[in-house]
TORGU-15586 format. One record per residue (C-alpha): residue number from 0; residue in three letters; x, y, z. Coordinates in Angstrom, 2 decimals. Layout:
N
PT num residu      px      py      pz
PT NUM    ALA       X       Y       Z
...
***
This chain:
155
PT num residu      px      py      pz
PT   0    UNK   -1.56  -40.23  -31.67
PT   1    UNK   -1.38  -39.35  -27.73
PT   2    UNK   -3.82  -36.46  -26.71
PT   3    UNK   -3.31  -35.07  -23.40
PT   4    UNK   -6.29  -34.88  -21.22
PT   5    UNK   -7.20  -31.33  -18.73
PT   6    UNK   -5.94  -32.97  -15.98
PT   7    UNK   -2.26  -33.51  -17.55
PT   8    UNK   -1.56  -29.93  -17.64
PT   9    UNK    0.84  -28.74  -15.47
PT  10    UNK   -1.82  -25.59  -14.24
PT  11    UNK   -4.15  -28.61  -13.22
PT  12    UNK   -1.97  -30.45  -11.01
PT  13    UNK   -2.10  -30.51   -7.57
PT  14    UNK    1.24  -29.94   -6.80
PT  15    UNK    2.04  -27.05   -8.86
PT  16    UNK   -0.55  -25.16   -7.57
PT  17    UNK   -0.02  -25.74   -4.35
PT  18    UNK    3.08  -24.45   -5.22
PT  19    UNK    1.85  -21.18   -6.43
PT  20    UNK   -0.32  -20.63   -3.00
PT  21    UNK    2.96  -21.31   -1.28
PT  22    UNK    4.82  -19.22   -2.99
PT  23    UNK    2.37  -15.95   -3.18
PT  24    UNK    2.25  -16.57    0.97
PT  25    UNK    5.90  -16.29    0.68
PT  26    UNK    5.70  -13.03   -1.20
PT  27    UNK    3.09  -11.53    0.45
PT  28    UNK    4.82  -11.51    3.75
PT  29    UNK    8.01  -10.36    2.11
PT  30    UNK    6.15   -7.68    1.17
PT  31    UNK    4.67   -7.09    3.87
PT  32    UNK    7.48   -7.39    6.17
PT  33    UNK    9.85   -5.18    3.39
PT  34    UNK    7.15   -2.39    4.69
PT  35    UNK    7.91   -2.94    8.18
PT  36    UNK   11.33   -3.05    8.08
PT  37    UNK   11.58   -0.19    5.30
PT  38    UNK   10.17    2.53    7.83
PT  39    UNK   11.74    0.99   11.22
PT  40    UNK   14.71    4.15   10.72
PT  41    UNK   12.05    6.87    9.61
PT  42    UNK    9.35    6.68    6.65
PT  43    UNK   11.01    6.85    3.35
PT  44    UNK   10.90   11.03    1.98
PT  45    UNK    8.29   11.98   -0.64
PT  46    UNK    5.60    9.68   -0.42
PT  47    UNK    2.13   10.38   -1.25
PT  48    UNK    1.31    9.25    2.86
PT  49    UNK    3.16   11.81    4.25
PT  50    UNK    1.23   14.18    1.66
PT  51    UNK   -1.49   12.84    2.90
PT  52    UNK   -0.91   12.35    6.51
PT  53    UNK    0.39   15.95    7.14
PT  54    UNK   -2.50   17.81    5.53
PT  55    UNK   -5.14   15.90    7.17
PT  56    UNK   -3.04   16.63   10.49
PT  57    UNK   -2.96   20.24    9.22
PT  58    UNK   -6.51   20.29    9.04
PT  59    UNK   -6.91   18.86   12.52
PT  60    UNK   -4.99   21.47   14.59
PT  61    UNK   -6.72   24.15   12.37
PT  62    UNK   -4.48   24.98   10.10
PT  63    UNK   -5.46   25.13    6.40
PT  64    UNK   -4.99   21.89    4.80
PT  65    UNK   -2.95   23.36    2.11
PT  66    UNK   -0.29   24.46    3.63
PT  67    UNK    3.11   23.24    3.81
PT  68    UNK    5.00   20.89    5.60
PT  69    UNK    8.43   19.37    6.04
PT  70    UNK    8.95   15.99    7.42
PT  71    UNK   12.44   15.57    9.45
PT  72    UNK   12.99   11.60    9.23
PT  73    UNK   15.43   12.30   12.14
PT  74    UNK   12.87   13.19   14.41
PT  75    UNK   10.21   11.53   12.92
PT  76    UNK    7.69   13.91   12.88
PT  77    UNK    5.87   16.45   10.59
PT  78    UNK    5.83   20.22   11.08
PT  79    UNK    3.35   22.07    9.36
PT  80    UNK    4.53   25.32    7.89
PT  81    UNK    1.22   27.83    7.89
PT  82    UNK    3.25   30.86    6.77
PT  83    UNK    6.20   29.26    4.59
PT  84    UNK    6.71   30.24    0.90
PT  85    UNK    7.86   27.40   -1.00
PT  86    UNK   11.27   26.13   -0.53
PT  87    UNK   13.48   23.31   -0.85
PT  88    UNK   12.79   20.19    0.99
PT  89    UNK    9.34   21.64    1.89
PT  90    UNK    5.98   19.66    0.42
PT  91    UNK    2.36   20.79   -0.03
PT  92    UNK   -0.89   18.83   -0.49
PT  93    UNK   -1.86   19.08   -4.27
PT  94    UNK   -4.93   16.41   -3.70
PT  95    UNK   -8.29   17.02   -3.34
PT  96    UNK   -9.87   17.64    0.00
PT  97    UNK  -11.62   14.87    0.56
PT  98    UNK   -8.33   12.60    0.40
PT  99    UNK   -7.15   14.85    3.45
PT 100    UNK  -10.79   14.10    5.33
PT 101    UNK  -10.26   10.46    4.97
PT 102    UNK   -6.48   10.28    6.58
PT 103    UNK   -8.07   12.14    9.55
PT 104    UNK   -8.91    9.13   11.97
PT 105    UNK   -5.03    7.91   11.25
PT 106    UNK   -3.58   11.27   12.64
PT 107    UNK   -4.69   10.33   15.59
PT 108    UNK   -2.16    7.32   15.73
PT 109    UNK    1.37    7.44   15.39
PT 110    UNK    3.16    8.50   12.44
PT 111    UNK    4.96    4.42   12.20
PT 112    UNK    1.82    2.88   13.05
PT 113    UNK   -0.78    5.25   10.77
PT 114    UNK    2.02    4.39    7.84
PT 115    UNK    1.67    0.56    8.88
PT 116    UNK   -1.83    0.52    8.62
PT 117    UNK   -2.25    2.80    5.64
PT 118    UNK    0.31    0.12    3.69
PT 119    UNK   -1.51   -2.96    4.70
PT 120    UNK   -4.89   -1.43    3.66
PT 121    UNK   -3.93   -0.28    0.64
PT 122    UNK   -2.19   -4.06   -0.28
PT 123    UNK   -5.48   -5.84    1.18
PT 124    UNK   -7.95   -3.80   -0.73
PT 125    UNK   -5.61   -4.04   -4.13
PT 126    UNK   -5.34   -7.78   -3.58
PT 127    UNK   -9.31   -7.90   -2.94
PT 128    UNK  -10.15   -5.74   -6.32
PT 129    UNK   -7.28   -8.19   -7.93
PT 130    UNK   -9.21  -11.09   -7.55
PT 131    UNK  -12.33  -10.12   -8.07
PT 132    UNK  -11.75   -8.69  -11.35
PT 133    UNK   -9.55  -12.12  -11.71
PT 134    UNK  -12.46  -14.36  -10.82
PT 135    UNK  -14.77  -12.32  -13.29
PT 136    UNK  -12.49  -12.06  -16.41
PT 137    UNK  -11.26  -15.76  -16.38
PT 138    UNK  -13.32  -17.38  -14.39
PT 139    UNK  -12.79  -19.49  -10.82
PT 140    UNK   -9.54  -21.65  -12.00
PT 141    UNK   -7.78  -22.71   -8.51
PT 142    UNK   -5.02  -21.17   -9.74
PT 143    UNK   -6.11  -17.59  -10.54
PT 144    UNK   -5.89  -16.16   -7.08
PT 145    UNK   -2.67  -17.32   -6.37
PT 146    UNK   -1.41  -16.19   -9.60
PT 147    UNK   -2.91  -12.85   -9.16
PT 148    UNK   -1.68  -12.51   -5.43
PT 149    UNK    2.02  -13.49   -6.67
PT 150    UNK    1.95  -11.14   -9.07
PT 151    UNK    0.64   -8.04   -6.85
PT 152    UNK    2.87   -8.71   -4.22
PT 153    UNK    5.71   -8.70   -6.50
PT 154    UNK    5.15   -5.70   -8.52
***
């Protein structure tokens, strides 16, 4: 009777996960560049960002941070609305305010570039919390992290 040792299995080999790395680098920049190319005509509508983006801008040119806003993808910008009653195609800020305090240092970039930035921050630090809870749960297998950065960067 033939017993296969650890090193026959196919998550042990060499190739295959090599393999794996290549193919979460793969998917991470197709995510990554899906983002880029996904708000080169405009950000997408009715996204938490611009939520977050527009009361935080709000807030800095004094304006309560509650108010509303509409975003016109045309133009690409965001006009708040201090004295609008609620309307169609018109958003308001239902988060908390310390979510608005934290977007303040990306009003002062670009709408694009803030949207960039916010994306690839929120990917990085999801990817770093990924595999750390990874790397506690199942230990420090070689082929954990790609496995868990395929995975995020396809959901």
């Amino acid at each position: 009777m033939l017993q296969a040792s650890p090193q026959s299995s196919l998550w042990s080999r060499r190739w295959f996960i090599n393999l794996l790395r290549i193919a979460a680098i793969i998917m991470v920049l197709a995510t990554l560049g899906g983002t880029f190319v996904n708000a080169l005509g405009g950000l997408p509508e009715r996204t938490d960002f611009l939520q977050f983006y527009a009361s935080a801008l709000a807030y800095r040119q004094q304006h309560g941070m509650y108010n509303l806003f509409i975003y016109l993808m045309q133009m690409q910008q965001i006009f708040i609305m201090p004295d609008a009653t609620q309307m169609a195609g018109v958003s308001q800020n239902l988060n908390p305010p310390v979510v608005s305090l934290l977007f303040i240092p990306l009003t002062h970039l670009d709408l694009r570039i803030a949207y960039y930035l916010f994306c690839f921050l929120q990917f990085g630090l999801a990817l770093g919390v990924f595999w750390k809870f990874i790397g506690r749960t199942f230990g420090n297998h070689p082929i954990l992290r790609p496995a868990a950065t395929l995975a995020l960067a396809s959901y």
